[in-house]
TIRO-940862 format. One line per 8 residues: number of its first residue (from 1); their letters; for each residue x, y, z of N, C-alpha, C, O. Coordinates in Angstrom, 2 decimals, padded with zeros to 5 digits. Atoms other than C-alpha are relative to their C-alpha. Layout:
BEGIN
NUM	A	X Y Z X Y Z X Y Z X Y Z | ... .
***
This chain:
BEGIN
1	XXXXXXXX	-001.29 -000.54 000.42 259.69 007.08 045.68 -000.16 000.67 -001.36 -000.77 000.14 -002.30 | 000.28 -000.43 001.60 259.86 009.43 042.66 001.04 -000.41 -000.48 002.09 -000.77 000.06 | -000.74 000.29 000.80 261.15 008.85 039.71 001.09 001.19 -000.34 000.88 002.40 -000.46 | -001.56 -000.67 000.22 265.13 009.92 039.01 000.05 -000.11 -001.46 -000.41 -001.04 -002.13 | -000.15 -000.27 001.03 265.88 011.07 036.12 001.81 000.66 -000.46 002.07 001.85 -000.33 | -000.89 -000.06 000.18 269.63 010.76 034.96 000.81 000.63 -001.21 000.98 -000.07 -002.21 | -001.02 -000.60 001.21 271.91 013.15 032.59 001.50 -001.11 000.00 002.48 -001.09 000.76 | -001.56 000.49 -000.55 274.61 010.50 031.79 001.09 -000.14 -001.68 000.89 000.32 -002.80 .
9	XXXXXXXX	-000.62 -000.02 001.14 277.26 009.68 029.47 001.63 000.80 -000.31 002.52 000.69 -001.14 | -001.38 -001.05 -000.08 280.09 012.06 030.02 000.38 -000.19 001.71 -000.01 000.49 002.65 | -000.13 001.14 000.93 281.48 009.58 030.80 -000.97 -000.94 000.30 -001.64 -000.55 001.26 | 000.23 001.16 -000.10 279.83 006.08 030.63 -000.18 -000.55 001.57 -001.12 -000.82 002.30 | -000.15 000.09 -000.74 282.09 005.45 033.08 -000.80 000.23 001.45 -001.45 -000.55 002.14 | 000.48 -000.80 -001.51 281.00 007.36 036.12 -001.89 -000.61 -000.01 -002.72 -001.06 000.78 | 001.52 000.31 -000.80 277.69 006.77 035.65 -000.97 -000.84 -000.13 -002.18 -000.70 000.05 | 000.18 001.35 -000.78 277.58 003.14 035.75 -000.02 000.20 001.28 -000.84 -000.38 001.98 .
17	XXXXXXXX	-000.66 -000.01 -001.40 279.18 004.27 038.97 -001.08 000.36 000.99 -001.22 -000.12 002.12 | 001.08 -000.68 -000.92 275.99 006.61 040.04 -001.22 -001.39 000.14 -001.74 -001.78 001.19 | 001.13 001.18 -000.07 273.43 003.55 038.98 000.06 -000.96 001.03 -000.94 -001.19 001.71 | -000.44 000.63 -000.97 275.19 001.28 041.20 000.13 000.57 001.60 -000.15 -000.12 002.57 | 000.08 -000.57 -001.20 275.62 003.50 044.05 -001.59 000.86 000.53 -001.82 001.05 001.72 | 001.07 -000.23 -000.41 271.97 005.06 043.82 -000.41 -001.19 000.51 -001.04 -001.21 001.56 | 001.18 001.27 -000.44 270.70 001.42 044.07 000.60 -000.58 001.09 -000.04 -001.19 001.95 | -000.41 000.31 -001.73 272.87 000.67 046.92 -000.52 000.53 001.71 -000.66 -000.03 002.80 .
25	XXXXXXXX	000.34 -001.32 -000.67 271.85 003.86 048.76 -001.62 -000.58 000.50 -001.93 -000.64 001.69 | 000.98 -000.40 -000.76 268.03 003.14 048.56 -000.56 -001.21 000.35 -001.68 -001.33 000.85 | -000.02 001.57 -000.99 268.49 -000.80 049.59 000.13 000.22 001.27 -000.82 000.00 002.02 | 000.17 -000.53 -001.27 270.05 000.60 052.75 -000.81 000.27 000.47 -001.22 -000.26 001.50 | 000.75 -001.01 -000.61 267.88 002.97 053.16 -001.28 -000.66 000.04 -001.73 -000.69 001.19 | 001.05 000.18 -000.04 264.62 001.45 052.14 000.23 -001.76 000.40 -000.67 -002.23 001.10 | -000.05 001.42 -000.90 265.74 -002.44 053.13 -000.70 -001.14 -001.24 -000.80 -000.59 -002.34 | 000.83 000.84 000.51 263.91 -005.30 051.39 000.88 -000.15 -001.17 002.11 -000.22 -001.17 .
33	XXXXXXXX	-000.49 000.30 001.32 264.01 -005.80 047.36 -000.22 001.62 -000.49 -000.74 001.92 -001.56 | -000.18 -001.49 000.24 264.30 -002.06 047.27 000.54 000.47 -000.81 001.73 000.56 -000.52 | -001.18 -000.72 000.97 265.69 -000.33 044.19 -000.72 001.15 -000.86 -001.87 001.01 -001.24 | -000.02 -000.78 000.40 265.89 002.99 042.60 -000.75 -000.16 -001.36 -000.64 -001.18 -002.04 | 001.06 -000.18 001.37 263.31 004.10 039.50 000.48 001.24 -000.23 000.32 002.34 000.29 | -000.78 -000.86 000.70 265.51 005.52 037.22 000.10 000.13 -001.95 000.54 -000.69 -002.76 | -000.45 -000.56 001.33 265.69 007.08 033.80 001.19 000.41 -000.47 001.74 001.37 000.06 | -001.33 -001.06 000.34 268.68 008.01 032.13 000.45 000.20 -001.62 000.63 -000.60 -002.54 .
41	XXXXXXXX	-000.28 -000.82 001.42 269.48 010.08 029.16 001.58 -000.40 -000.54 002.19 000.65 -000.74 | -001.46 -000.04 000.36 273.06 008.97 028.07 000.68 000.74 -001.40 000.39 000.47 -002.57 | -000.22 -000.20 001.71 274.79 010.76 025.37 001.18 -000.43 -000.19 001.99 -001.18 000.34 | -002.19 000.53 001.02 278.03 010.62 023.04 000.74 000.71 000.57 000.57 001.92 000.49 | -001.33 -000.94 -000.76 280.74 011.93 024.84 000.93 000.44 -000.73 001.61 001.39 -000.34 | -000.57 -000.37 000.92 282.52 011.99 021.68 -000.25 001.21 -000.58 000.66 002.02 -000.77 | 001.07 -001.46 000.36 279.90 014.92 020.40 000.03 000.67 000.89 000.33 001.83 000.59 | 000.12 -001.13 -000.86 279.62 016.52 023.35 001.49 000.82 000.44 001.69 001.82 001.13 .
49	XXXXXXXX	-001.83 -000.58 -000.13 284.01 016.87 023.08 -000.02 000.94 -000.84 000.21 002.14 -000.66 | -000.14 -000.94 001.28 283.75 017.99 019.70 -000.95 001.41 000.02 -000.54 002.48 -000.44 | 000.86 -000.97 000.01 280.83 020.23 020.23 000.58 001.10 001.15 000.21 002.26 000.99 | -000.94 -000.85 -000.72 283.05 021.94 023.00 000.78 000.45 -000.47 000.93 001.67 -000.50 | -001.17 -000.53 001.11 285.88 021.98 020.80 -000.12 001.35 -001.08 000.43 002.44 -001.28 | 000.29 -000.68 001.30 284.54 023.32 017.95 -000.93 001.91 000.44 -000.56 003.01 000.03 | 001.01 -000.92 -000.53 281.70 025.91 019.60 000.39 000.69 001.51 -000.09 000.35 002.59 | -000.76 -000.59 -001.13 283.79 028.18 022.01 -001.00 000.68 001.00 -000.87 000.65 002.22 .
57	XXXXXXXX	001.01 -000.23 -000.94 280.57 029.82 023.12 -000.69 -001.11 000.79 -001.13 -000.79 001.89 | 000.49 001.28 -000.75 279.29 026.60 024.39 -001.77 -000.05 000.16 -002.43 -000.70 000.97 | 001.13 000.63 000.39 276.03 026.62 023.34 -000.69 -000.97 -000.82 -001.92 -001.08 -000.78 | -000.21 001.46 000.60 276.22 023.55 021.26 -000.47 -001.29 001.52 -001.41 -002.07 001.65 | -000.32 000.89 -001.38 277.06 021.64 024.89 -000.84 000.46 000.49 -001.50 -000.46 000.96 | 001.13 -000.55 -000.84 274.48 023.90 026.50 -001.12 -000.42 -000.65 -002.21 -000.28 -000.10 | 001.64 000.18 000.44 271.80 022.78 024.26 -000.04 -001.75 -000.01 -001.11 -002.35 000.06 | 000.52 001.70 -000.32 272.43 018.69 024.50 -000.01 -000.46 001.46 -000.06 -001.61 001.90 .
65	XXXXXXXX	-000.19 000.84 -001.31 272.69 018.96 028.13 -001.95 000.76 000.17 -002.85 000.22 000.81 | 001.45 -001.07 -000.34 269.24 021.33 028.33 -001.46 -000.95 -000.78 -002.66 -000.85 -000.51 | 001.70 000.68 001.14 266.91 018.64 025.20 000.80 -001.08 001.14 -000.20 -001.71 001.49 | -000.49 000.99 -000.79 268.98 016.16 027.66 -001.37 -000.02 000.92 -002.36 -000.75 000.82 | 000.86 -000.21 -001.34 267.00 017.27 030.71 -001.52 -000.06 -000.31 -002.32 -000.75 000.34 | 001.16 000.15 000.53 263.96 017.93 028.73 -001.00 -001.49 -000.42 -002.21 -001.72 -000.33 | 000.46 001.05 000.63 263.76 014.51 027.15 -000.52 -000.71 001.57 -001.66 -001.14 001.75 | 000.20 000.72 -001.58 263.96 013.08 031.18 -001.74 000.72 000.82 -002.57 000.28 001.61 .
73	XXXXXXXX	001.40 -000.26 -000.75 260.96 015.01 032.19 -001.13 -000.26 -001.23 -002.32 -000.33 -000.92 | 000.82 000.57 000.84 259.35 014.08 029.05 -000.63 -001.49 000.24 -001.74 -001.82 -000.16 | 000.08 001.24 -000.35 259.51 010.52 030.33 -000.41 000.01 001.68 -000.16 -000.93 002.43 | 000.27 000.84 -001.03 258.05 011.10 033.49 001.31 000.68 001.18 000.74 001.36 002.04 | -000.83 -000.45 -000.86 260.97 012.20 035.65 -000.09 000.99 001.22 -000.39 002.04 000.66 | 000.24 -000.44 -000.79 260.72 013.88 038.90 001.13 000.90 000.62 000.94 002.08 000.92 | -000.90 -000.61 -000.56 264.12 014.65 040.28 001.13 -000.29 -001.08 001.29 -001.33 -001.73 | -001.11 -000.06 001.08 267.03 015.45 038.08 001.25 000.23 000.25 001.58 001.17 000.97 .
81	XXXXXXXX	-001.61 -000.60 -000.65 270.78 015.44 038.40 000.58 -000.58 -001.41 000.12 -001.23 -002.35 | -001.66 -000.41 000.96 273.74 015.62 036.23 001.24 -001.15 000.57 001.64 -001.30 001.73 | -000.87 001.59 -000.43 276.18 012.30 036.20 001.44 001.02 -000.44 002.49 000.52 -000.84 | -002.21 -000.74 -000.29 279.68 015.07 036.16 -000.73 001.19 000.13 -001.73 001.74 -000.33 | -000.84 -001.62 -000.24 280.67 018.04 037.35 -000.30 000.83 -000.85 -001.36 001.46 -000.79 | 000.07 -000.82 000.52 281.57 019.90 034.63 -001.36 000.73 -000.78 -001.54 001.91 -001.08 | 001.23 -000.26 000.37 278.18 019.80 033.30 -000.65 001.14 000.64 -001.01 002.07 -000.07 | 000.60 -001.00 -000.90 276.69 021.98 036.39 000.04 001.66 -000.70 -000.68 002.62 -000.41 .
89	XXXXXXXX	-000.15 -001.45 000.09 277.79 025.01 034.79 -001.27 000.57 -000.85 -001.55 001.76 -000.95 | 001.30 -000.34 000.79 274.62 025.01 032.66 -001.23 -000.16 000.67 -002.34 -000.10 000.15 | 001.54 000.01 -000.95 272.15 024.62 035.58 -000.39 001.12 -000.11 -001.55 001.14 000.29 | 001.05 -001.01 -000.47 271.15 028.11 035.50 -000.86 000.25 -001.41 -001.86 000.96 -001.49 | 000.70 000.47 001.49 270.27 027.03 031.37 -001.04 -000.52 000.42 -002.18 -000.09 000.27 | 000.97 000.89 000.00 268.73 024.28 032.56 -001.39 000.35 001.09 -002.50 -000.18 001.00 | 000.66 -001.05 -000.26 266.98 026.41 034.63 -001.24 000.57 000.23 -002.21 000.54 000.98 | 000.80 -001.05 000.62 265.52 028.67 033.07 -001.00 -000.51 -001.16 -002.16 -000.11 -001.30 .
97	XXXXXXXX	000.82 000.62 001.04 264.33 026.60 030.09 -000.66 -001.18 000.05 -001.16 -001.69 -000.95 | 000.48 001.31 -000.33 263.11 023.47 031.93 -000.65 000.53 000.98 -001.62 -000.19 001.21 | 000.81 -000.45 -001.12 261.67 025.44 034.81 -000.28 -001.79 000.81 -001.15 -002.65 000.91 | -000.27 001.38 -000.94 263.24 022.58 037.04 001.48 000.39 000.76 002.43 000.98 000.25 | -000.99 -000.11 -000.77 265.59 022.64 039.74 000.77 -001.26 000.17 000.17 -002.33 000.21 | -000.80 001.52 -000.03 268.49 019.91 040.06 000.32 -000.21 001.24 000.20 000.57 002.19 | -000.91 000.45 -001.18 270.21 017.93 042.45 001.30 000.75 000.03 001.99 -000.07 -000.56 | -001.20 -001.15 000.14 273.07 020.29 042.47 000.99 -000.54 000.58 001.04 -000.53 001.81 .
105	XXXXXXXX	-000.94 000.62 -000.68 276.43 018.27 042.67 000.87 000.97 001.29 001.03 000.68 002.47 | -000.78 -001.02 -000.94 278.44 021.19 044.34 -001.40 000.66 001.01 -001.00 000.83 002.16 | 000.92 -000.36 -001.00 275.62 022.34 046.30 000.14 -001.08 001.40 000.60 -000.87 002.52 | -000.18 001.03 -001.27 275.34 019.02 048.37 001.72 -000.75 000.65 002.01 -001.36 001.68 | -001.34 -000.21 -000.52 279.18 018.93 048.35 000.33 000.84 000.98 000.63 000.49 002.12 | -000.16 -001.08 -000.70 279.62 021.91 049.66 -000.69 -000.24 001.39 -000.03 000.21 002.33 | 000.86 000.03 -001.20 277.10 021.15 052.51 000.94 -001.52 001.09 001.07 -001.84 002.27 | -000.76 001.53 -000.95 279.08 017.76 053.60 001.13 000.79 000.34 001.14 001.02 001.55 .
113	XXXXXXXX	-000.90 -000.83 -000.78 282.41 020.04 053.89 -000.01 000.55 000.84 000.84 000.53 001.72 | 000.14 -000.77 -000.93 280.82 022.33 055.60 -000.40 -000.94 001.27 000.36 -000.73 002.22 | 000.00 000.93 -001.11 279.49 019.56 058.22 001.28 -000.44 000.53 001.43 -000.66 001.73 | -001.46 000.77 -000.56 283.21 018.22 058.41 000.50 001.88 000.89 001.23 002.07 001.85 | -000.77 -001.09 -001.27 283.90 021.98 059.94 001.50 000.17 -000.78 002.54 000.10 -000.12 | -000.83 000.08 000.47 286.27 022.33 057.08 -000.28 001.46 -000.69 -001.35 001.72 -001.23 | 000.18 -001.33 000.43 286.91 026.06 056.04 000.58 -000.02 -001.30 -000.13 000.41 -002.21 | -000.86 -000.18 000.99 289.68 025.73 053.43 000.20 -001.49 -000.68 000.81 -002.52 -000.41 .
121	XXXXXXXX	000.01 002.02 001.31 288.99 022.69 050.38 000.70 000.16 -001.43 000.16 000.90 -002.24 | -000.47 000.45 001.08 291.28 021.76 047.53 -001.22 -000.22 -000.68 -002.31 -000.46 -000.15 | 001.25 000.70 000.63 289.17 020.99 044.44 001.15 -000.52 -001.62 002.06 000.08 -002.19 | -000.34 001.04 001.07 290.14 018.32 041.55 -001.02 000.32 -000.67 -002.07 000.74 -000.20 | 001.22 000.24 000.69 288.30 018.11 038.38 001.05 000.43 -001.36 002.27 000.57 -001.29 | 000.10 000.01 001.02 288.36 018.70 034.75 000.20 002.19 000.07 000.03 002.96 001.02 | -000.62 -001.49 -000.16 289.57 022.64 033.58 -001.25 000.40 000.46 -001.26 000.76 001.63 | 001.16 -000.58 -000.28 285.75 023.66 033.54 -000.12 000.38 001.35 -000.16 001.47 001.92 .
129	XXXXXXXX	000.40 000.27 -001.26 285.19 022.61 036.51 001.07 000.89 001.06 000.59 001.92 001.54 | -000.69 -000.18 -000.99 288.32 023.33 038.91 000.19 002.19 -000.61 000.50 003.05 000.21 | -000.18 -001.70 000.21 288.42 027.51 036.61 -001.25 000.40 000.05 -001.39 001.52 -000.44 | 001.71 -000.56 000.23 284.23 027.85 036.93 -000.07 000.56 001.55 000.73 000.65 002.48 | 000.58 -000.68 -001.17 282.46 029.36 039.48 -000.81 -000.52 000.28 -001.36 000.04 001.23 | 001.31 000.71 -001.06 279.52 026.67 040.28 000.53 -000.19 001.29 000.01 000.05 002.39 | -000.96 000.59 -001.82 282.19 025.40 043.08 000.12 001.05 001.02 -000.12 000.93 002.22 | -000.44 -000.98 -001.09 283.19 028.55 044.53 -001.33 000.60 000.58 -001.60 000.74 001.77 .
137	XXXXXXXX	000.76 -000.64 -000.62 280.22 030.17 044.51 -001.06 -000.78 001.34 -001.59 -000.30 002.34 | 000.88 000.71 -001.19 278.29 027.25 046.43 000.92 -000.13 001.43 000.38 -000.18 002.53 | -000.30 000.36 -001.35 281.00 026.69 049.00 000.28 001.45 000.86 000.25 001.54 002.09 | 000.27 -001.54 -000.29 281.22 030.51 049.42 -000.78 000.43 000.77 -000.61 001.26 001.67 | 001.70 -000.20 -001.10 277.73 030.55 050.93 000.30 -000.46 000.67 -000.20 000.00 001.69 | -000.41 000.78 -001.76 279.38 028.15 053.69 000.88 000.54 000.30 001.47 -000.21 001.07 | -001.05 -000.63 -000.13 281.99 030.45 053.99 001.29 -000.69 -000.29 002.36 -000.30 000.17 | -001.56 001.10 000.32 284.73 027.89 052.80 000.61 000.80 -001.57 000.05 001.32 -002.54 .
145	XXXXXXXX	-001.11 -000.70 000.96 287.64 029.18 050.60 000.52 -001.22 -001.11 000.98 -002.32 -000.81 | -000.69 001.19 000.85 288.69 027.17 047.64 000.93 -000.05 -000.88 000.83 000.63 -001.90 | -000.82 -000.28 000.69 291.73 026.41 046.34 000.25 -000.68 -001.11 000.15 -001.88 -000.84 | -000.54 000.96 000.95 292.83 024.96 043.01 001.58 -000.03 -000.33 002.42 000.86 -000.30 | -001.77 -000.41 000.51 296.25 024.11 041.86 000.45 000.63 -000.98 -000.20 001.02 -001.95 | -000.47 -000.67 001.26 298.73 025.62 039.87 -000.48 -000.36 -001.48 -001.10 -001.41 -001.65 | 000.04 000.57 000.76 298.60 025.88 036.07 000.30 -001.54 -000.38 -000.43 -002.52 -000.45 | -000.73 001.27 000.23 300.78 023.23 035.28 -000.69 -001.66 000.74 -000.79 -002.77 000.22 .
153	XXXXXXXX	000.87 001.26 -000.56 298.88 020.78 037.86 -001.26 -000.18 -000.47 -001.89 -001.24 -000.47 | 001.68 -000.35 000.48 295.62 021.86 036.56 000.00 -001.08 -001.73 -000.67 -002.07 -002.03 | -000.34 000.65 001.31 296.90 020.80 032.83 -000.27 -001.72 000.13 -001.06 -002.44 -000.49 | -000.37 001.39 -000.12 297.86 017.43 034.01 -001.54 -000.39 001.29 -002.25 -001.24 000.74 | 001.29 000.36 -000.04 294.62 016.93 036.31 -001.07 -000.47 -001.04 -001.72 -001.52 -001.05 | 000.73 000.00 000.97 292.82 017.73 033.24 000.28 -001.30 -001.31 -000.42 -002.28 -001.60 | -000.26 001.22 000.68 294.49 015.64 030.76 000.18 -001.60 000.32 000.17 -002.60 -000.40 | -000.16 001.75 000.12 294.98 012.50 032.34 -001.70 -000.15 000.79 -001.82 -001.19 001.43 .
161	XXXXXXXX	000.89 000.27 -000.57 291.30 012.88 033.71 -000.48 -000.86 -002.35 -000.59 -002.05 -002.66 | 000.55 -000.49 000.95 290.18 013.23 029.87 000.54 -000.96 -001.27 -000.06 -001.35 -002.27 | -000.67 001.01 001.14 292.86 011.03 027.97 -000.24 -001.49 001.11 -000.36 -002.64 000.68 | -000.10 001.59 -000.70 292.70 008.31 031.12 -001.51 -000.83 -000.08 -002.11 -001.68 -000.74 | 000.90 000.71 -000.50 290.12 008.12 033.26 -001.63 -000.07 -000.48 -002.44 -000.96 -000.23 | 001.58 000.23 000.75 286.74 008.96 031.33 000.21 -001.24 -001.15 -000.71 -001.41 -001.95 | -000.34 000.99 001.15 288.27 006.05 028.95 -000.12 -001.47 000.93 -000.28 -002.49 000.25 | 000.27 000.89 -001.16 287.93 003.58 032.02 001.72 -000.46 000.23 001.94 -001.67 000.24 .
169	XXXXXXXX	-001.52 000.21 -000.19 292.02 003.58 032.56 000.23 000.42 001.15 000.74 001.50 000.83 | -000.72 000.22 -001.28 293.00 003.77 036.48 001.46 -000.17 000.32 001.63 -000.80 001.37 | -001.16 000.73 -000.50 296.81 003.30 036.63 000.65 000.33 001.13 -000.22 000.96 001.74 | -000.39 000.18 -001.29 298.90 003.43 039.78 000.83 001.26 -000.33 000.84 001.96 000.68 | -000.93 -001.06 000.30 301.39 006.35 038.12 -001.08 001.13 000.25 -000.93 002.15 000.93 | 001.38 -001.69 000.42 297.90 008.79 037.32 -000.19 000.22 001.79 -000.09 001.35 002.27 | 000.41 000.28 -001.16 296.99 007.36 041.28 000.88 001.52 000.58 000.53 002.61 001.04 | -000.51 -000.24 -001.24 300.03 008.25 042.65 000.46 002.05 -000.19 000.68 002.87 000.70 .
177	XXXXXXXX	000.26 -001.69 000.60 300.21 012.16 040.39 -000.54 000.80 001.02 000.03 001.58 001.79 | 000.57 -000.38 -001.06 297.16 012.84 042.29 -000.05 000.18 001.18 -000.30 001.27 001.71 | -000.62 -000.71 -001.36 298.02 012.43 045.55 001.08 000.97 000.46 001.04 001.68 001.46 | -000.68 -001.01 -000.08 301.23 014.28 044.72 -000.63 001.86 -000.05 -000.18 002.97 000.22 | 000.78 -001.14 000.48 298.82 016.80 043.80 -000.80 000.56 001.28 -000.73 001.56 001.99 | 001.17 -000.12 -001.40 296.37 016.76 046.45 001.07 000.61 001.11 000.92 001.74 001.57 | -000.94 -000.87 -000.91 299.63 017.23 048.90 000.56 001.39 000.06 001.06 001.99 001.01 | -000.33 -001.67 000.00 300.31 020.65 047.66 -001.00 000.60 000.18 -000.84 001.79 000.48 .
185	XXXXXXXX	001.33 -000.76 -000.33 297.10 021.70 048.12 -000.02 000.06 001.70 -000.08 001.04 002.44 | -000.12 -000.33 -001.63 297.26 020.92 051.70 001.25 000.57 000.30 001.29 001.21 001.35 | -000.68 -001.02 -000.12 300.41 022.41 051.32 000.32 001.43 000.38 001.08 002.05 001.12 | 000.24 -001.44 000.24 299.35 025.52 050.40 -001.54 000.64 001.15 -001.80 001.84 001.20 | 000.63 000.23 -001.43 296.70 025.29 053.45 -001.44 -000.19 -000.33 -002.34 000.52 000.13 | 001.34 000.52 000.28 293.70 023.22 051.72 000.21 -001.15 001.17 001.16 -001.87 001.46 | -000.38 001.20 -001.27 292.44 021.09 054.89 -000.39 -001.02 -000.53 -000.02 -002.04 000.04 | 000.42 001.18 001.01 290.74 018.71 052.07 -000.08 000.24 -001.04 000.24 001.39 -001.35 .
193	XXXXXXXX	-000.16 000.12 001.35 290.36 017.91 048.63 -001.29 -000.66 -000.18 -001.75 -001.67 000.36 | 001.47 000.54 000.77 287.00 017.70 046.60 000.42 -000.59 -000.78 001.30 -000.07 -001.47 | -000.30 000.64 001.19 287.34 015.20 044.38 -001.18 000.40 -001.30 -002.21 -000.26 -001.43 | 001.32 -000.57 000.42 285.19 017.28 041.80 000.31 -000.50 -001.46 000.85 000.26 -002.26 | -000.07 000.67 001.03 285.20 014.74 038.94 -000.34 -001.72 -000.01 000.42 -002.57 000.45 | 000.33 001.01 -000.77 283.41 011.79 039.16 000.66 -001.23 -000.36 000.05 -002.27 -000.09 | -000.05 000.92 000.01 285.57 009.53 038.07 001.75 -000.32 000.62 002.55 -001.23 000.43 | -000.77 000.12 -001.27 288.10 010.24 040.69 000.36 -000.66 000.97 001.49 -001.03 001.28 .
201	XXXXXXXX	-000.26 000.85 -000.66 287.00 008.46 043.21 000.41 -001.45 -000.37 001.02 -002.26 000.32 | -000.25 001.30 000.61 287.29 005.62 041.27 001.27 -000.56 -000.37 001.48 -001.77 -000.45 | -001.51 000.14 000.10 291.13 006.09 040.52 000.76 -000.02 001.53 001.78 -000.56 001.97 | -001.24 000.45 -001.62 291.75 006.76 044.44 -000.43 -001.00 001.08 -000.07 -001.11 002.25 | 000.16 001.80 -000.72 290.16 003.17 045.43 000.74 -000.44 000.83 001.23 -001.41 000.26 | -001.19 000.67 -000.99 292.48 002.12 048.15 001.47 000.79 000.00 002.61 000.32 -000.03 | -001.15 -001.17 -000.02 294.65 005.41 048.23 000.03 000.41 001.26 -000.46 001.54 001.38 | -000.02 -000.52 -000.90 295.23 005.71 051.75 001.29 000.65 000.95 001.67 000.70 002.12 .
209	XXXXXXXX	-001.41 -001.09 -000.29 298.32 007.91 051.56 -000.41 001.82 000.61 000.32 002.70 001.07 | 000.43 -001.40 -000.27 296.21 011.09 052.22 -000.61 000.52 001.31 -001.77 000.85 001.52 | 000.01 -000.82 -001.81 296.49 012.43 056.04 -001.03 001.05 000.13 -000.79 001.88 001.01 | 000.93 -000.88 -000.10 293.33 014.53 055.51 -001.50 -000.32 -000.80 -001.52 -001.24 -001.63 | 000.94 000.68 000.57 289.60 014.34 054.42 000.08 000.27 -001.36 000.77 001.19 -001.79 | 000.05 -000.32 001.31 288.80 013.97 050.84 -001.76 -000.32 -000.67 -002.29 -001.36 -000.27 | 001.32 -000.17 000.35 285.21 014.39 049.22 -000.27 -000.16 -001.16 000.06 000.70 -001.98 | 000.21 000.68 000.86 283.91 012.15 046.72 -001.46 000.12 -000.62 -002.45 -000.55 -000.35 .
217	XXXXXXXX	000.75 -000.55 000.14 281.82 013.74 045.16 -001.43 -000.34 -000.63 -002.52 000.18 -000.41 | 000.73 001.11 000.47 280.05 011.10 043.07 -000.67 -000.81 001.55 -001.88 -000.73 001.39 | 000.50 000.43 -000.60 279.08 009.33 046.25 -001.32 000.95 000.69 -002.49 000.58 000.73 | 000.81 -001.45 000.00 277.52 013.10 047.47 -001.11 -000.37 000.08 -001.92 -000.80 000.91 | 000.82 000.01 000.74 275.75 013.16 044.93 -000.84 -000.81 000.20 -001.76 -000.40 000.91 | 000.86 001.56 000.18 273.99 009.87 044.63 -000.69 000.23 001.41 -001.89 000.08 001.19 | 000.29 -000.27 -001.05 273.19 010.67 048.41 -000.74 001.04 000.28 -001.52 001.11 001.23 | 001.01 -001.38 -000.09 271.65 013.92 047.97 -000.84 -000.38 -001.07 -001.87 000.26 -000.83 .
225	XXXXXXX	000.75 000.49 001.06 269.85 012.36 044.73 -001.02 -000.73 000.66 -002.20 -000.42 000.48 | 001.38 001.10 -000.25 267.82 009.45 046.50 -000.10 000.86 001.14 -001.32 000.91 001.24 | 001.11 -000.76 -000.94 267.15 011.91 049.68 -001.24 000.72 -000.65 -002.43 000.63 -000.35 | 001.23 -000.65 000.81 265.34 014.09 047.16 -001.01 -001.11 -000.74 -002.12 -000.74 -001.12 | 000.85 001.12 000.62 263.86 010.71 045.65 -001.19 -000.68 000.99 -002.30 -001.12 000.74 | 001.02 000.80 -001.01 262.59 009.40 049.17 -000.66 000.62 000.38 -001.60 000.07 000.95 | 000.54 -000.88 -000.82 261.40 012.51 050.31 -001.56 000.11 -000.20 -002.22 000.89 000.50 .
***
């Protein structure tokens, strides 16, 4: 099995969430006292806010996610992924200056939608994320259309992802937002909802108000991570 090599930290949260679910993944899979050989880079999530904040070009954030990646193959690392979303938008950084290819969260998203035979997907996440183009352009290549919500929903996605849930806060009001949210999307004729923030799934734990599929994207991931690990 090669060694994984983890970008984490933004948040914490979540990617406790990936550690736990890689090592679940390659118990299944591999059986016995089986567990994942993993590295992980964690940073300050605090710095990497401010360094967004402050540095509108975003090369500040582009350069601790890029000595991030670097430091992981410094140690040995084999396969590399990104513990959020919004991060992805610097894979073609990371790139170019690591001459390394990632586990590509929206890539192997995109590929499970497209298996569900799903043309038209809602997408959740953080502003980066749900106004960027890593998402569209990967589910694009499957021919799937993607919608995000209005401003105003987008705002409130964003902030209670950002003031809640990267803080490890879950409440049943943020829960039940989201699904209000998610319903206009199928509204507006999304046949599912990416949950493109990984600490999503983790707020819709036993949310089974939603009459359509929804794609968790953190699990994906972790799934397309140890295939490339066992391979």
């Amino acid at each position: 099995m090669k060694k994984i090599g983890l970008v984490g930290g933004l948040s914490w949260i979540s990617t406790a969430e990936y550690y736990r679910l890689i090592n679940q993944i390659v118990r299944a899979t591999l059986g016995g006292y089986h567990s994942a050989h993993i590295l992980t880079e964690s940073l300050d999530e605090s710095k990497f806010l401010e360094a967004a904040e402050s540095d509108l070009s975003q090369q500040s954030c582009e350069k601790m996610i890029v000595d991030a990646v670097d430091i992981l193959l410094s140690g040995g690392a084999e396969v590399i992924a990104l513990c959020a979303n919004g991060v992805h938008r610097f894979e073609p950084a990371i790139r170019q200056k690591c001459n390394v290819s990632l586990v590509h969260i929206a890539e192997a998203t995109a590929s499970a939608v497209s298996k569900a035979n799903i043309k038209n997907v809602g997408l959740l996440g953080v502003m980066k994320t749900m106004e960027g183009d890593f998402y569209p352009q990967k589910l694009n290549e499957k021919n799937i259309e993607v919608y995000i919500p209005d401003y105003i929903d987008r705002e409130t996605v964003h902030n209670r992802i950002i003031d809640e849930l990267v803080l490890g806060e879950f409440t049943v009001d943020t829960q039940n937002c989201f699904i209000d949210i998610c319903n206009r999307l199928h509204s507006n004729g999304a046949e599912g909802i990416i949950f493109g923030c990984t600490e999503i799934p983790l707020l819709m734990k036993g949310a089974d108000q939603l009459p359509f599929p929804v794609f968790s994207t953190t699990e994906i991931h972790c799934r397309a991570i140890v295939e490339a690990a066992i391979q």
